[in-house]
C-alpha positions in Angstrom: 102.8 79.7 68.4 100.1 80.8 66.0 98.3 83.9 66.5 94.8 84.6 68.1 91.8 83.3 66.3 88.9 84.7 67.2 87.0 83.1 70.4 84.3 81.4 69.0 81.8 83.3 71.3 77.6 83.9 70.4 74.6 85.1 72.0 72.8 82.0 73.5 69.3 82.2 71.9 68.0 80.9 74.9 69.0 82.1 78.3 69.0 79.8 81.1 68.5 80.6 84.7 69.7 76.9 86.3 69.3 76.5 90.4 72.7 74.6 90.5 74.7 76.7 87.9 77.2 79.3 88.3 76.7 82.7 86.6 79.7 85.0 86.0 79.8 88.0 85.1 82.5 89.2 82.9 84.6 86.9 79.9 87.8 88.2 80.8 90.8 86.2 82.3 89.5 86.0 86.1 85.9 84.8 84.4 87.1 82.6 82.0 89.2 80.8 84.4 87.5 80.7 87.4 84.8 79.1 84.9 86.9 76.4 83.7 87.9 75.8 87.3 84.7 75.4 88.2 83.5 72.9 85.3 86.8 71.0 87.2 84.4 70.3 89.4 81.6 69.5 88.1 79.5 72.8 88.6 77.7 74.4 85.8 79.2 77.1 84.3 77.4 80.2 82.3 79.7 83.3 81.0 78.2 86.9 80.6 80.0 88.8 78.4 78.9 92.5 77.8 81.4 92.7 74.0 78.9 91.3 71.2 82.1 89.8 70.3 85.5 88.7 71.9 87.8 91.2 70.0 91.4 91.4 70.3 91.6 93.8 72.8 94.8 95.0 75.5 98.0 93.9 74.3 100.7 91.8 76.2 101.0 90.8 79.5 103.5 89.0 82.0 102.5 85.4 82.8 104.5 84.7 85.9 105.1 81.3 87.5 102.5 81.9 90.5 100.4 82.7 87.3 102.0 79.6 85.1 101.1 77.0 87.8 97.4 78.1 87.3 97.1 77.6 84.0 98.9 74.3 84.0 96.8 73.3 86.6 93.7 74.3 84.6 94.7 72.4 81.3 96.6 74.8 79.4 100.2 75.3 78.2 101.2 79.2 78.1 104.2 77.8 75.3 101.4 76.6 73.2 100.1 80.7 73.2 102.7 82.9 74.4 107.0 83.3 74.7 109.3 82.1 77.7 111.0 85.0 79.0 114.9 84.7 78.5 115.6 87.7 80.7 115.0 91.3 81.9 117.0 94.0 81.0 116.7 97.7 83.2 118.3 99.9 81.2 119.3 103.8 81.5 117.3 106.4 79.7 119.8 106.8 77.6 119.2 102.9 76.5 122.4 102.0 78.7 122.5 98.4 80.6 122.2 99.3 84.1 121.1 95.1 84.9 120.1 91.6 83.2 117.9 89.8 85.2 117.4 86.2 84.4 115.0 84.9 85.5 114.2 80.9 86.6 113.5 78.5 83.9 111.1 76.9 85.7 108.5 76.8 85.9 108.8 79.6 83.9 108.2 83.8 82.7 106.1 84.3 79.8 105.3 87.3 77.4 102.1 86.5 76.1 99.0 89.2 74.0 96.2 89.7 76.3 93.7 88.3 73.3 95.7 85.1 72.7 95.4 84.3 76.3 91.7 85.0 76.5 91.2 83.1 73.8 92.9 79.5 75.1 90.8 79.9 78.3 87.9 80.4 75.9 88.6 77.5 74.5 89.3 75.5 77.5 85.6 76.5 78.7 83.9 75.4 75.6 86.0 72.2 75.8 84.9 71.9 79.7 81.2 71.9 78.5 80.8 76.0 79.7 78.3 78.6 78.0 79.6 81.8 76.9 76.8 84.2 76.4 78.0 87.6 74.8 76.2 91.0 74.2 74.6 90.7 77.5 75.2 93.5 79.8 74.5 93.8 83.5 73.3 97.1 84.7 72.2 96.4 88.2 72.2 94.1 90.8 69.6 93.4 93.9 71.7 91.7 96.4 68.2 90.6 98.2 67.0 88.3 95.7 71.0 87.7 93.7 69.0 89.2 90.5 71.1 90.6 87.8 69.0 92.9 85.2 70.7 93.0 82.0 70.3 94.8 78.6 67.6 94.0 76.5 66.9 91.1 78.4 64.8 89.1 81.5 66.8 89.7 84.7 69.1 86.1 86.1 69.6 85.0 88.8 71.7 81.8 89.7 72.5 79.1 93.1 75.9 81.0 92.1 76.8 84.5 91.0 80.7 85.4 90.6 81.5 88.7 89.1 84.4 89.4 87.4 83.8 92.2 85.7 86.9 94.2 86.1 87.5 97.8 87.4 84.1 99.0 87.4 82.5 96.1 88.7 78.9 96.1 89.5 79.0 93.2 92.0 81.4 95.2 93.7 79.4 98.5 93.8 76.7 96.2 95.1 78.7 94.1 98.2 80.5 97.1 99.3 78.8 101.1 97.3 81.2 103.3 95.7 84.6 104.0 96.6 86.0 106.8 94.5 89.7 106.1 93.2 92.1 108.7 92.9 94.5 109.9 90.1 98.4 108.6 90.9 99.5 111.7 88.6 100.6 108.9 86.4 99.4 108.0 82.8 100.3 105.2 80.7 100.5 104.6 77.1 100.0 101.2 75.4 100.8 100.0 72.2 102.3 97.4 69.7 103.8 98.1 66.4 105.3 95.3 63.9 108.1 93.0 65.3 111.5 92.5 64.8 113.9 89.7 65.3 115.4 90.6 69.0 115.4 88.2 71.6 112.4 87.1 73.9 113.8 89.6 76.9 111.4 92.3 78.4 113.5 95.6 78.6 112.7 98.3 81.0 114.2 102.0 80.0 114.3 104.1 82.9 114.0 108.1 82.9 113.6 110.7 85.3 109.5 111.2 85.8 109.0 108.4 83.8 109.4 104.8 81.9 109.0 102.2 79.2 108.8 98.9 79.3 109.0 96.7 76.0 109.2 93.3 74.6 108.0 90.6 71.6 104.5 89.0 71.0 103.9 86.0 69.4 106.8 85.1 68.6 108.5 88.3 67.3 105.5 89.2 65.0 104.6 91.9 67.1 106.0 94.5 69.8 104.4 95.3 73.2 104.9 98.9 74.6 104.0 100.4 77.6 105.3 103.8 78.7 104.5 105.6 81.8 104.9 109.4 82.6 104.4 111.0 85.6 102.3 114.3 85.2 99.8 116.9 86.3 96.9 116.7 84.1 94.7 114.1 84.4 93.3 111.4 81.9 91.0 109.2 81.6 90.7 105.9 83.6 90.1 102.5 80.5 91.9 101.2 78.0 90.2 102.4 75.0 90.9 106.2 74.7 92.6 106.9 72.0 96.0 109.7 71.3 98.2 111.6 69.5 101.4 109.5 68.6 103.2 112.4 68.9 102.5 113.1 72.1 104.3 109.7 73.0 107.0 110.7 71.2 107.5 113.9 72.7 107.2 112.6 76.1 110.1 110.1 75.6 112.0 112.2 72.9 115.1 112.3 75.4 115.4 108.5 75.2 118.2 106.6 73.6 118.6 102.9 72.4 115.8 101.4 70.4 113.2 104.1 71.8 113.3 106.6 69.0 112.6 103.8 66.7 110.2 102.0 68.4 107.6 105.1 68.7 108.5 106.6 65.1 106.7 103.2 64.4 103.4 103.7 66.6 100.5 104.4 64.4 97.6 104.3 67.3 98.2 104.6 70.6 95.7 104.2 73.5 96.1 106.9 76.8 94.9 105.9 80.0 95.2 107.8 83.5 96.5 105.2 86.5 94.1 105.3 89.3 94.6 103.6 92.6 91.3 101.6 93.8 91.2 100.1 97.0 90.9 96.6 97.9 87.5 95.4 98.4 86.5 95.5 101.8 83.7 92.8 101.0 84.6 90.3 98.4 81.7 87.7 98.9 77.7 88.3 100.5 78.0 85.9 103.7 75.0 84.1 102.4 77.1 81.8 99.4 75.4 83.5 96.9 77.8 86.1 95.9 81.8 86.4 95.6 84.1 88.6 93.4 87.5 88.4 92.0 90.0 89.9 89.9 90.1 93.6 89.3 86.3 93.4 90.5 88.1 92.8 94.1 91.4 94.1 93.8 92.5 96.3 91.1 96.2 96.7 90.7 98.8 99.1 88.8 101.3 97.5 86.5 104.0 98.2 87.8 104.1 94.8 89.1 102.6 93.0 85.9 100.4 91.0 88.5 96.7 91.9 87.1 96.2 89.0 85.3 98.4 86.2 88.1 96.0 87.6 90.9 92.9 86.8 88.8 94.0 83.4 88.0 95.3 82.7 91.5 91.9 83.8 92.7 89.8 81.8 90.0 91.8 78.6 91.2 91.4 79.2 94.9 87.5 80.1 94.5 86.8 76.6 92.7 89.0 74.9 95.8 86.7 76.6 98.3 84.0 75.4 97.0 85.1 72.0 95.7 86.1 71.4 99.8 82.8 72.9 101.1 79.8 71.4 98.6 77.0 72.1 100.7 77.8 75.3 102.1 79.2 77.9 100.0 78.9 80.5 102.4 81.6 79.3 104.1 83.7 78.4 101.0 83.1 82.0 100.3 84.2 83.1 103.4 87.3 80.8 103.2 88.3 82.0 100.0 88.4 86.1 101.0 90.2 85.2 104.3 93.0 83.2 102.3 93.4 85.6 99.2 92.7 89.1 100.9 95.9 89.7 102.3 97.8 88.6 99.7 96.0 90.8 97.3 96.9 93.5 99.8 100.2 93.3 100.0 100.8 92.8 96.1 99.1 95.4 95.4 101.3 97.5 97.9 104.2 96.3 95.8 103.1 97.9 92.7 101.7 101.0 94.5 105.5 101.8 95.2 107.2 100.4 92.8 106.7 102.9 90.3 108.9 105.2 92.1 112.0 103.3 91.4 112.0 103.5 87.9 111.6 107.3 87.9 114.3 108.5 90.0 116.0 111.9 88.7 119.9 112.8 89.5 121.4 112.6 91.4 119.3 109.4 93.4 119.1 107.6 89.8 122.9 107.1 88.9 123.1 106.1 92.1 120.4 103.7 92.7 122.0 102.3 89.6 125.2 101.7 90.6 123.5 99.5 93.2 121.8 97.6 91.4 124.6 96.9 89.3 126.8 96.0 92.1 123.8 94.3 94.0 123.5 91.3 91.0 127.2 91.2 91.1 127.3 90.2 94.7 123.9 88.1 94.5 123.0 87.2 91.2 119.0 87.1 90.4 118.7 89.1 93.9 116.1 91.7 92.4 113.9 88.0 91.4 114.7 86.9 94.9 113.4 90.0 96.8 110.3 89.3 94.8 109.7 85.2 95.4 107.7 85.6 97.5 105.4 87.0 94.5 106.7 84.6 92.0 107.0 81.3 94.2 103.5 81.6 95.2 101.8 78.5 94.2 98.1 78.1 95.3 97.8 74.7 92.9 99.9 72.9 95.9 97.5 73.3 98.8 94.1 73.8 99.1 92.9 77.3 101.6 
């Protein structure tokens, strides 16, 4: 596995507003794929990317087999870019082995950097015969006429417009007006320091008001970390704010194992307050015109690492739609919000309360691990088992 190049991504010196082409909005994973999906099919593809550039941006993420069948389906290998997962270790605050989880070989977990990932689908989408326009920004949108006015440029307008562009979508402000999110009292810290020569497991160190999850990129050249703390204050809702490393490591200084040494090592760690969003209401225009997807439609919290598997679930079901319904995308677009709505829904239920299970205090925690202890004994792979029907979910095998 080599690491991320970067995506070979320019601003298109001539724009193109084509009747039959699609127009997305956004170059992340839901974008990207739903693009190459699309050129699948045969449909014209154009990418707006706000970035001048396609940086390495985020860190690692959870590919899992609902997510894996995608990008199979769509021409990729996630070996070729990222790590199978050998197992997943809960652990004790005090680094303690409460439960391994291993999970099913087929058709397989992987760890994989956010940028490495975006950058195969890039890839894929140039290979596919897709445009990838970046620096272009939308600012509004007029549902009336599908026009999308952009930065320091003439507005577009397409037969197709599909936006996936994340958490603070404007397609979404536009199909459904504002809907204010709230603060969980949760904030998260990401991060990745040099690697080390552990194993390809994803270990999960639980505390009381709060946990960190950790594991290799590419290959063991680099470490993902993600801590979570439960808290009063607030702080800001992105990616890209920057903190204090000690800060971290006072938040976590009670934790044993690997901890310690793992956040002496952070240099630059990014701060981010978790926000709940609700699922979109409306997800396409009823005319054909218009559909979202992704965190555009249904943002998520990570405590169920299915951000980036519901985007490429969705990208694959929206090309299906319309592959089955050629001359009328209204109702493809219809079709495709009836079939993926309630499953966004309910996974995103799932990781609204699974937070609460890794932060249990005494005396529930001891407890609760004891449980789970005894619970694998009894039923090995159960905690994978309560979750198949996440995991097993295969929207490649049928079309909506």
């Amino acid at each position: 596995m080599k690491p991320s190049q970067p995506a070979r991504m320019s601003q298109s010196a001539h724009p193109s507003n084509v009747s039959g082409e699609a127009l997305i909005v956004g170059a992340g994973v839901a974008g990207l794929a739903a693009g190459i999906a699309l050129r699948q099919n045969g449909t014209g593809v154009r990418v707006l990317e706000q970035a001048p550039a396609i940086r390495e941006v985020g860190a690692g993420l959870q590919i899992s087999p609902n997510g894996t069948r995608v990008l199979r389906a769509l021409g990729l290998e996630p070996a070729d870019f990222g790590t199978l997962t050998q197992a997943v270790e809960l652990r004790d605050a005090r680094g303690r082995l409460v439960t391994r989880l291993n999970p099913p070989v087929a058709p397989g977990f992987f760890l994989v950097h956010r940028a490495d990932l975006v950058d195969a689908l890039a890839g894929r989408l140039y290979a596919a015969g897709g445009v990838i326009e970046t620096g272009v920004q939308v600012t509004d949108v007029a549902l009336a006429g599908v026009e999308l006015t952009t930065s320091g440029g003439a507005p577009r307008t397409a037969a197709l417009v599909i936006g996936a562009d994340g958490l603070h979508s404007q397609l979404r402000t536009a199909l459904n007006g504002f809907a204010a999110p709230f603060f969980t009292g949760q904030v998260a810290w990401r991060a990745t320091i040099p690697g080390d020569s552990g194993p390809p497991v994803a270990q999960v160190f639980m505390g009381p008001g709060r946990h960190l999850v950790s594991y290799p990129l590419r290959g063991g050249q680099l470490r993902n970390i993600v801590a979570i703390e439960e808290r009063r204050q607030w702080a800001a809702e992105g990616w890209h704010h920057r903190d204090d490393p000690a800060a971290l490591r006072a938040a976590f200084a009670g934790f044993g194992g690997p901890v310690r040494d793992w956040l002496e090592a952070v240099q630059e760690p990014y701060l981010w307050g978790l926000f709940r969003h609700p699922v979109a209401a409306c997800w396409q225009d009823g005319r054909g015109r218009v559909a979202i997807l992704g965190d555009a439609a249904h943002p998520t919290l990570p405590f169920m690492a299915q951000g980036a598997n519901l985007a490429l679930e969705d990208a694959w079901v929206l090309a299906k739609c319309l592959e089955s319904s050629p001359s009328d995308a209204a109702t493809a677009f219809i079709r495709y919000q009836k079939f993926r709505a309630p499953r966004a829904r309910a996974v995103v239920a799932a990781a609204n309360g699974n937070a609460r299970a890794y932060h249990l205090r005494a005396p529930l925690a001891p407890l609760a691990h004891t449980l789970l202890r005894l619970g694998d004994r009894l039923s090995p792979g159960l905690a994978f088992k309560r979750y198949a029907w996440i995991h097993d979910h295969d929207v490649t095998a049928r079309l909506p």
